[in-house]
LUMTOR-219567 format. One record per residue: x, y, z of N, C-alpha, C in turn. Coordinates in steps of 0.1 Angstrom, whole numbers, plus 2048, in hexadecimal, padded with zeros to 3 digits. Atoms other than C-alpha are relative to their C-alpha. Layout:
N
XYZXYZXYZ/...
//
This chain:
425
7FE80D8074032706378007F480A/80180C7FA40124D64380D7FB7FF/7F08067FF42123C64D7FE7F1804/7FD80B7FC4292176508097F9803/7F48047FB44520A6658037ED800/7F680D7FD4531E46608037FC804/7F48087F145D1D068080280080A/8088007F345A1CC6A2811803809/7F57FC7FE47F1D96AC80080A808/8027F27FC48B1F26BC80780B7FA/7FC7FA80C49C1FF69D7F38047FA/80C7F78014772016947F780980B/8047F87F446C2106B68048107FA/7FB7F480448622B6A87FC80A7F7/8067FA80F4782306887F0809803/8087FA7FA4542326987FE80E806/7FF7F57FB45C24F6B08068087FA/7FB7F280446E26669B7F37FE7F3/80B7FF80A45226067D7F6803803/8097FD7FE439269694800812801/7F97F57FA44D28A69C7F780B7F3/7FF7F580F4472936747F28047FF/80C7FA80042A2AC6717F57FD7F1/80280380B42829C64F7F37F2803/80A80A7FE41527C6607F7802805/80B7FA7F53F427B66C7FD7ED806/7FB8107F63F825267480B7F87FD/7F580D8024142386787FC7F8809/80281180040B21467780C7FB801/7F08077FE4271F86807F87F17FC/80280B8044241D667280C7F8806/80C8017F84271C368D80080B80B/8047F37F34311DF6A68077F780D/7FD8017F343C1D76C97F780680B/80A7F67EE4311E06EC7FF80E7FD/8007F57FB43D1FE6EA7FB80A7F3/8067FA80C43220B6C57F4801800/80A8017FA4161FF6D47F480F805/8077F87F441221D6ED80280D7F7/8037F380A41B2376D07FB8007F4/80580080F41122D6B07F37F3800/8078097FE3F820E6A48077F67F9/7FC8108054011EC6A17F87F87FE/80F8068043F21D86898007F07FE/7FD80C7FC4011B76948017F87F4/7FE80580E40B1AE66F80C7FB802/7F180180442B19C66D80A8057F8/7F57F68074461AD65D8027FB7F2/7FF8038114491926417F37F77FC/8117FE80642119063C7FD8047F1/7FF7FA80842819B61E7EF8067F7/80A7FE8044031976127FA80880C/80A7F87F33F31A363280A8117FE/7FF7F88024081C362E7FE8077F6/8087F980F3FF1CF60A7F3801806/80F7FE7FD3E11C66147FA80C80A/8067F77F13DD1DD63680580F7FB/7FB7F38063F31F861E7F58047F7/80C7FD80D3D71F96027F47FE80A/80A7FF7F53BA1F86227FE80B804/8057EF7F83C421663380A80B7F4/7F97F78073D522761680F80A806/7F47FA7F83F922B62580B8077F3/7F57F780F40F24061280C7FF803/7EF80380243323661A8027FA80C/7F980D7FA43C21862880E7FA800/7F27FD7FE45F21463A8027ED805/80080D7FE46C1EF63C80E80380A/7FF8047F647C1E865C80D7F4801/7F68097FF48D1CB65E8087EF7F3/80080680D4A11B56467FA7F07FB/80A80F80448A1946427F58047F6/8067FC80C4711AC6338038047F3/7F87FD80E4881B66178027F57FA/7FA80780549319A6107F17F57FD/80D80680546D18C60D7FC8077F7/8047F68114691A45F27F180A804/80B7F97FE4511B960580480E7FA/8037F380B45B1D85F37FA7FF7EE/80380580D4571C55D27ED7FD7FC/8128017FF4301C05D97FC80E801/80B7F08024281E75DE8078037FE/7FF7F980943F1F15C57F88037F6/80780680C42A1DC5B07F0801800/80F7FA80340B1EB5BF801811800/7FE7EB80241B2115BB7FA80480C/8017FB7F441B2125DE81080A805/7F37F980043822A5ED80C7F680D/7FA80A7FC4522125FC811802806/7F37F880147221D6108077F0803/7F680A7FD4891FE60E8027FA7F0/7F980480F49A1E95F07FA7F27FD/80281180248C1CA5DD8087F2800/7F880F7F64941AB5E980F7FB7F5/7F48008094AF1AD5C680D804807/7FA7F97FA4BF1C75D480280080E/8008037EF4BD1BE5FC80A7F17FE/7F18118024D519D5EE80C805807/7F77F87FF4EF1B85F68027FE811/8038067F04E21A96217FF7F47FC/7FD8097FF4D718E6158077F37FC/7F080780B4F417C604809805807/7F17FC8005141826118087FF7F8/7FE80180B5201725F47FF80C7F9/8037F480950F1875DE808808801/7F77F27FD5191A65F080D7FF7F7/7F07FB80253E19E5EB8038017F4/8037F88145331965C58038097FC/8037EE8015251B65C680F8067FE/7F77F67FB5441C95D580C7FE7F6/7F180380D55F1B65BE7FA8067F2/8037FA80B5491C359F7FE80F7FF/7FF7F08025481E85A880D803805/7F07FC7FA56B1E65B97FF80680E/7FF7FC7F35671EB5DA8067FA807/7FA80B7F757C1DF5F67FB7F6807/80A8057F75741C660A8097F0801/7FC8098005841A961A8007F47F8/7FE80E8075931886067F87F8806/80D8058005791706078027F07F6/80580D80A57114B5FB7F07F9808/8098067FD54F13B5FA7FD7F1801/80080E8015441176037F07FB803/80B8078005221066038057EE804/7FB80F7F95360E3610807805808/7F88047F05420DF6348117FF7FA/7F280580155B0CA62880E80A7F4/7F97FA80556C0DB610803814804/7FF7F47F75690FE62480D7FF80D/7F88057F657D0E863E80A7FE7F8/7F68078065950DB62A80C80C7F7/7F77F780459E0FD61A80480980D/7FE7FA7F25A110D6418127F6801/7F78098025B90F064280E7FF7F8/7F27FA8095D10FC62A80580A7FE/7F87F47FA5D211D63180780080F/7FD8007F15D811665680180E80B/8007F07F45CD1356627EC801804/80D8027FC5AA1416707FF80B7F8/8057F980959115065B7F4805808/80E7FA7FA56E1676647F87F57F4/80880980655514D65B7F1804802/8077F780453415E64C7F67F37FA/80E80680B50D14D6477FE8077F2/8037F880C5081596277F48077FE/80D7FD7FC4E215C62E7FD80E80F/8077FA7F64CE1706458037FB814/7FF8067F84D7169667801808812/8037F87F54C718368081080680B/7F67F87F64EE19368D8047F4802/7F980D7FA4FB16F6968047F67F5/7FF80480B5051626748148017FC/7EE7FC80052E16E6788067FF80E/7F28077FA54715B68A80A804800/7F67FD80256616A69380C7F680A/7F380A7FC57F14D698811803809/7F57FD7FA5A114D6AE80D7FD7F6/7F48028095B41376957F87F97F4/8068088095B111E67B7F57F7805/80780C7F75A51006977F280A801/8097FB7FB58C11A69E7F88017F7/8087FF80D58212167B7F87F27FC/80880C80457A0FD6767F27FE80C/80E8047F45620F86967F780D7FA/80F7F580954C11C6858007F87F6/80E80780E54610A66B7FA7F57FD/80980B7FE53A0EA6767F680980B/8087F67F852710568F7F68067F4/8097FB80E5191146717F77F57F5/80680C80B5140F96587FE7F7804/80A80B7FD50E0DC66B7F97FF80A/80F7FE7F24FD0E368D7FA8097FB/80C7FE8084E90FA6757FE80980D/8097F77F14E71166957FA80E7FB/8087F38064DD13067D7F77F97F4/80B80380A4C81186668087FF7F4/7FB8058114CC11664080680E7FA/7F47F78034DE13864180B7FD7FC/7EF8078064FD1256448027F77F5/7FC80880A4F510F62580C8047F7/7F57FA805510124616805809808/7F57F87F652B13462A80780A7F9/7F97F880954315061E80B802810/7F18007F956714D62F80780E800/7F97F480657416E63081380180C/7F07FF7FD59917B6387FF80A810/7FF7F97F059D18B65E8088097FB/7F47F38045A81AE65B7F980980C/7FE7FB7F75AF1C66777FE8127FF/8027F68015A51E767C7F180880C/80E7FD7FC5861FB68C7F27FF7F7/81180080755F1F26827F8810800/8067F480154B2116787F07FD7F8/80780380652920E66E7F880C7F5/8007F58065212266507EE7FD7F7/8107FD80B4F62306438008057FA/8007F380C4EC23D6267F27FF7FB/80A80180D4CB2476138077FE7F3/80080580F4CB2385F27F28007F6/8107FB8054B22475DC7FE7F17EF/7FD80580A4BB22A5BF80C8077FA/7F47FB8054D72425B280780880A/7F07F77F54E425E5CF7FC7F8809/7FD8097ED4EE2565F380380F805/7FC7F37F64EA26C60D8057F880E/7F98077F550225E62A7F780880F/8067FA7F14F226065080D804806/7F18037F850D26666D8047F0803/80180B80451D24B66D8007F9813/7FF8057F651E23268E80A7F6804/7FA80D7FE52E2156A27F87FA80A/80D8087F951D1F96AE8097F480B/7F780B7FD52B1DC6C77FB7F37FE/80580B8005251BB6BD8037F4800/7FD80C7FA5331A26D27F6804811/8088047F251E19B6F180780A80F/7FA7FA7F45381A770E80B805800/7F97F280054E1C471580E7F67FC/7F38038065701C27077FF7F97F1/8038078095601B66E98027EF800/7FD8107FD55D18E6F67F57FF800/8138087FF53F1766F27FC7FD7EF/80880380952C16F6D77FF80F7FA/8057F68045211846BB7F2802800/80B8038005011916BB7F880A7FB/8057F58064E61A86AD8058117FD/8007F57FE4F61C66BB7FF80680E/8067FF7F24FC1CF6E17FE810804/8037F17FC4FB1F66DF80D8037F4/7F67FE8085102106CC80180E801/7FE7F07F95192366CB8018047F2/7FF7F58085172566B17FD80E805/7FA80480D5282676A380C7F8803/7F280A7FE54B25569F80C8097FC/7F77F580556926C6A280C7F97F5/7F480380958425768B7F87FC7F2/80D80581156525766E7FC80E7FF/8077F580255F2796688028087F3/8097F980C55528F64980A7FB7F5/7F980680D5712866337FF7F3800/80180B80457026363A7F17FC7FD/8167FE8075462636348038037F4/8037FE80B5502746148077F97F6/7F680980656B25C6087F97F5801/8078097FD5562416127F37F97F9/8087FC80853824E6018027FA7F3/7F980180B54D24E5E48047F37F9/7FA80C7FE55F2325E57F97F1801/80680B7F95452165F67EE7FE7F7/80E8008025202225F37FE8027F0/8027F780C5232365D28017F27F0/80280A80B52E2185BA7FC7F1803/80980780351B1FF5C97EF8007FE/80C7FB80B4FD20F5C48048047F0/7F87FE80C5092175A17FE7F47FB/80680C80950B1F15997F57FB801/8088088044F01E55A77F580A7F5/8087F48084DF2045957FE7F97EE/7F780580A4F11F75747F97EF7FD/8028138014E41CF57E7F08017FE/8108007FF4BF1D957A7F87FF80F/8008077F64BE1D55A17FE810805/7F97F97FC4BE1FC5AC7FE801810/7FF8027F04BE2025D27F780E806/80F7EE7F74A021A5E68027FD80F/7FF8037F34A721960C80C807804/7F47FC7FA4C121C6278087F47FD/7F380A8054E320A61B80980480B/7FA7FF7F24F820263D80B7FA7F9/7EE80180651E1FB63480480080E/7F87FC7F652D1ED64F8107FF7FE/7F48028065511F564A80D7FE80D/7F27FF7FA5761F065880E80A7FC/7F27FA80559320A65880B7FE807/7F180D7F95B01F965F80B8097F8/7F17FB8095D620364E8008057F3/80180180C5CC1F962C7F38097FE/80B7FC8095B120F62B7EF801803/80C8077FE58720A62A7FE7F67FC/8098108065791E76257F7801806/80E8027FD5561E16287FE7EE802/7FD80C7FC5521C463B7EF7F57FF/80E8088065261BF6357FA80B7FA/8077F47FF5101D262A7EE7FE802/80A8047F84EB1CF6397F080A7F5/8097FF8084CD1D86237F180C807/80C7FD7FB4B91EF639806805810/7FC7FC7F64BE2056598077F780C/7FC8097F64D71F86767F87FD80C/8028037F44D01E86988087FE807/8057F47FA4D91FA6AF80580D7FB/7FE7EE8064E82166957F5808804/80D7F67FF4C3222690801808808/8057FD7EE4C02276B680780B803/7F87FA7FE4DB2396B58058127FB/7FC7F480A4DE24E6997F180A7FB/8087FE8054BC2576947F480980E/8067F37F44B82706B7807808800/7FA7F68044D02826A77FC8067F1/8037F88114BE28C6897F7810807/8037F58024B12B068A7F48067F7/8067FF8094912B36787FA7F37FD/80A80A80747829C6618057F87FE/7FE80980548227C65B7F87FD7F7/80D80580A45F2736488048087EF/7FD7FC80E46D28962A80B7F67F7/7F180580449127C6287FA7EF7F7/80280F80147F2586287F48007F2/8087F980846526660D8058007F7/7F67FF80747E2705FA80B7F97FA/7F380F8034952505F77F67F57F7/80780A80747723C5EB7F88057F2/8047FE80C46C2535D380A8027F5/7F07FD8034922545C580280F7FA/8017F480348F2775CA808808809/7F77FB7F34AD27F5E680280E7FB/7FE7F48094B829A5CD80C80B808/7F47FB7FC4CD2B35E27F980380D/8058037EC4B82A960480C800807/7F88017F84C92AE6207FC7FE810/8088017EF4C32A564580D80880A/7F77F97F64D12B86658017F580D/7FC80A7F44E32A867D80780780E/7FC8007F54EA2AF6A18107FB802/7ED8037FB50F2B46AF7FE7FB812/7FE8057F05022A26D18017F27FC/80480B8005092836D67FD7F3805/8098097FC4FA2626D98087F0804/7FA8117F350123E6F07F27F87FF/80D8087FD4EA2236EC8037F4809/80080F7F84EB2037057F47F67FE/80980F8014DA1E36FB7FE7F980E/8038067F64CA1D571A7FB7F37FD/80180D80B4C81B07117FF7F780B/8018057F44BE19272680B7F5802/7F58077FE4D517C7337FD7ED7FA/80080F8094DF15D71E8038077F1/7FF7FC8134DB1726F98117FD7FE/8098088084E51686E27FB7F97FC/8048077FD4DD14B6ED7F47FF805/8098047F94C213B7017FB80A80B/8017F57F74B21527197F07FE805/80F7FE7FC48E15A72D7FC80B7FD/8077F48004781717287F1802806/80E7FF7F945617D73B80780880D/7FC7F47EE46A19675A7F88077F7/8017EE7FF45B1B576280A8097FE/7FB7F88004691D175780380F80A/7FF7F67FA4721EB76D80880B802/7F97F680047E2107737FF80A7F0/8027F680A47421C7517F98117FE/8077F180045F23A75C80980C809/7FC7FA7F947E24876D8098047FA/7F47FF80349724A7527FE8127FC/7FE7F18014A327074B7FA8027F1/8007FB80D49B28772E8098017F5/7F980380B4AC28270D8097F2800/7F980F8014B22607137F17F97FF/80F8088094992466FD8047F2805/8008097FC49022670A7FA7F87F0/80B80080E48A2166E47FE7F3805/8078107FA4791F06E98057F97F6/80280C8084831CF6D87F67F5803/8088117FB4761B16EC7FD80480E/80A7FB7F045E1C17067ED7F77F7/80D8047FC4381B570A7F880B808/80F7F47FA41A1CE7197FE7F1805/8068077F04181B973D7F2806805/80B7F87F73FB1BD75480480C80A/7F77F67F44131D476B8098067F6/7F77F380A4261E774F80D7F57F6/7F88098074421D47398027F5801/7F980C7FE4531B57368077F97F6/7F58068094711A37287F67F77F4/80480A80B46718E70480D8017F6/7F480280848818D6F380E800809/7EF8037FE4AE18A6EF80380E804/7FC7EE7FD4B21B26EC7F4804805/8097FB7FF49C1C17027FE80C7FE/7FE7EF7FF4A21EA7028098027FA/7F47F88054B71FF6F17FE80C80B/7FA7F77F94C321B70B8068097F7/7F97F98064C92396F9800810806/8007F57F64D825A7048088077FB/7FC7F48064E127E6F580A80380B/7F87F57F34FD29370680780A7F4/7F37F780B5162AF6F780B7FC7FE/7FB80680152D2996F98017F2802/80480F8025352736F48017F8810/8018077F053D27371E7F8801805/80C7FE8015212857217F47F7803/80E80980450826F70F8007F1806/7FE80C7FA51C24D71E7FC80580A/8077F97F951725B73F7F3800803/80D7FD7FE4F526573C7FA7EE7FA/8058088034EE2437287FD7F2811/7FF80E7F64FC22A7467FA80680C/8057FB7F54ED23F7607F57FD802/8108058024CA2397527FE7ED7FE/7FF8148004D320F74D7FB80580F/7FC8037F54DA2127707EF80280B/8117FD7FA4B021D7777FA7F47F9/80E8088014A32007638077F1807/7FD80A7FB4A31DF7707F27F47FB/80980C8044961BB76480B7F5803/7FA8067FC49E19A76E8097F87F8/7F880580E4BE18E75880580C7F9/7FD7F68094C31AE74B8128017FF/7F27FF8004EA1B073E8018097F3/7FF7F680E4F81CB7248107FE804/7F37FA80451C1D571C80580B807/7FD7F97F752C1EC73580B80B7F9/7F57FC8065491FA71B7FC80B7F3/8057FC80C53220B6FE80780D801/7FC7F280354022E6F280F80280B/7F17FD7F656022670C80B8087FB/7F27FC80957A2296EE7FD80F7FD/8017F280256E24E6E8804808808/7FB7F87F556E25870A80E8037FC/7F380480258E24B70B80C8077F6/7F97FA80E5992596EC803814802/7FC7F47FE58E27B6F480C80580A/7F87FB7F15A227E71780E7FF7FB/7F07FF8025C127970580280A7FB/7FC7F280A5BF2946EA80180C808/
//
């Protein structure tokens, strides 16, 4: 079969190399592809939300199951176009993708099936967003409501703080007209867990689940940002809380939107919090993570091209995928300045030296005249198997430590708290 990949990531880098793996393909296309999708698959320099130019290049070379990538194309309604040409489509219509892009929505959502999920008020005015900060006098997580590429949530010190995010949001406009509407939510304490699931329109098959870091620099300080690295599996998330979770999170929101005429075909990411009181789902993201994928997806065991076959034809049924008990460390190598302002055009170097079972996946690389080169905010993902989580840390920062580019900065702490965790028990 013919496969079509979504996005120029290195969440789709991920996707690419294990879909090539499946003896089920005999090509995989990427719309637009990267450097490095480049060098294993073909890229057909389509933009992700081409929406016409892909149908079109899907009904050209007759592709039989097309995997959407990243969430701009959902949310363009690119599954809604080759549903509507009975093309095979693994991701959710742009209805159902409200569930990313809306925050709002979402929390809609979550208060109509009963899900937990932090106290919440919404504002579309500055001033009155201020003026209710103002009376609570405490600090709130202040949330674009929109699309806002990982940099869209603000996590404030106090109230004073809360007011400056949201003239940051809503009136310097640094994420655009995402922030036309904000969503205030309540700060609650606990550990982040990031939880995947196939969603065939009615079952869910949960992945392992992950953790991702997404503040800029170690100790969790800096900016928030796409995603600087992250580790699987997660020992204080394990099989009973996946199945409670399941239960509990994934199960009756698919259900409503099932119920709202809206039903859901893809990967459904739940990023959640288990704190004192429990699980709360704090987003939930419409389409495989960045850098979960990376992560979680060199620990799969077998075909992927079925599992993903099978979600779009809402035919999960009593599929199951095998998963690996080694595990996995990813490091975001990222250029100095993200997520801000930054350069790009270094050489890349040291890549033909890194060890075996460690993946170099690409975001923002370029095919140089002499071999790579920086073109983004995330440039690499660093990823690295072991039999254990010291192991795989270990083996991950060992292989950073072979590449080199100029600006290159990552997060020095990823998979720490496990170590750590283990050496006590």
């Amino acid at each position: 079969m013919k496969v079509l990949i979504v996005g120029a990531g290195a969440r789709e880098h991920a996707l690419t190399w294990k879909a090539l793996q499946s003896p089920l393909t005999d090509a995989v296309y990427c719309a637009p592809g990267n450097a490095a999708t480049g060098a294993i698959a073909v890229n057909t320099g389509i933009e992700a939300t081409d929406i016409d130019g892909i149908v079109r290049f899907v009904s050209e070379r007759d592709v039989s199951l097309t995997v959407i990538g990243p969430e701009a194309a959902v949310a363009a309604g690119l599954a809604d176009r080759l549903a509507a040409s009975d093309r095979l489509v693994f991701g959710p219509t742009a209805a159902a993708g409200r569930i990313e892009s809306s925050k709002a929505f979402a929390k809609s959502l979550m208060a109509r099936a009963g899900v937990a999920t932090p106290a919440y008020q919404v504002f579309d005015d500055p001033a009155r967003a201020k003026d209710f900060v103002r009376g609570e006098r405490r600090a709130f997580v202040v949330k674009a409501d929109g699309l806002a590429k990982g940099k869209g949530t603000l996590v404030p010190r106090d109230a004073q703080d809360t007011l400056e995010c949201i003239d940051t949001l809503m009136l310097r406009k640094t994420v655009g007209a995402a922030a036309d509407r904000i969503v205030l939510e309540e700060k609650v304490e606990g550990r982040e867990v990031s939880l995947m699931a196939m969603v065939d329109g009615d079952r869910v098959v949960a992945l392992p689940p992950a953790c991702d870091y997404k503040r800029a620099l170690d100790g969790d300080r800096g900016p928030n940002t796409g995603g600087m690295g992250g580790y699987s599996p997660v020992s204080f998330f394990g099989p009973d809380e996946i199945d409670r979770a399941v239960a509990e999170v994934l199960v009756p929101v698919v259900k409503t939107l099932r119920e709202d005429g809206t039903p859901y075909r893809g990967c459904l990411y739940a990023g959640l919090m288990v704190g004192g009181s429990g699980v709360q789902v704090l987003e939930f993201n419409a389409r495989f993570g960045d850098p979960e994928a990376q992560v979680v997806l060199p620990r799969l065991e077998g075909d992927l091209v079925p599992l993903l076959e099978a979600t779009a034809r809402g035919a999960l049924g009593e599929t199951r995928a095998s998963w690996s008990t080694r595990s996995s460390v990813g490091v975001v190598l990222a250029s100095r300045g993200y997520p801000g302002t930054y350069q790009t055009g270094f050489p890349i170097d040291g890549l033909g030296t890194i060890e075996r079972d460690v993946f170099a996946f690409h975001a923002g690389t370029t095919a140089g005249p002499a071999g790579y080169e920086t073109a983004g905010g995330r440039v690499l993902t660093l990823v690295a198997l072991g039999g254990s989580m010291g192991e795989a840390r270990d083996r991950a920062y060992r292989n950073v430590e072979k590449i080199r580019f100029e600006g290159m900065t990552y997060r020095h702490d990823l998979a720490l708290r496990e170590v750590e965790s283990a050496v006590l028990q």
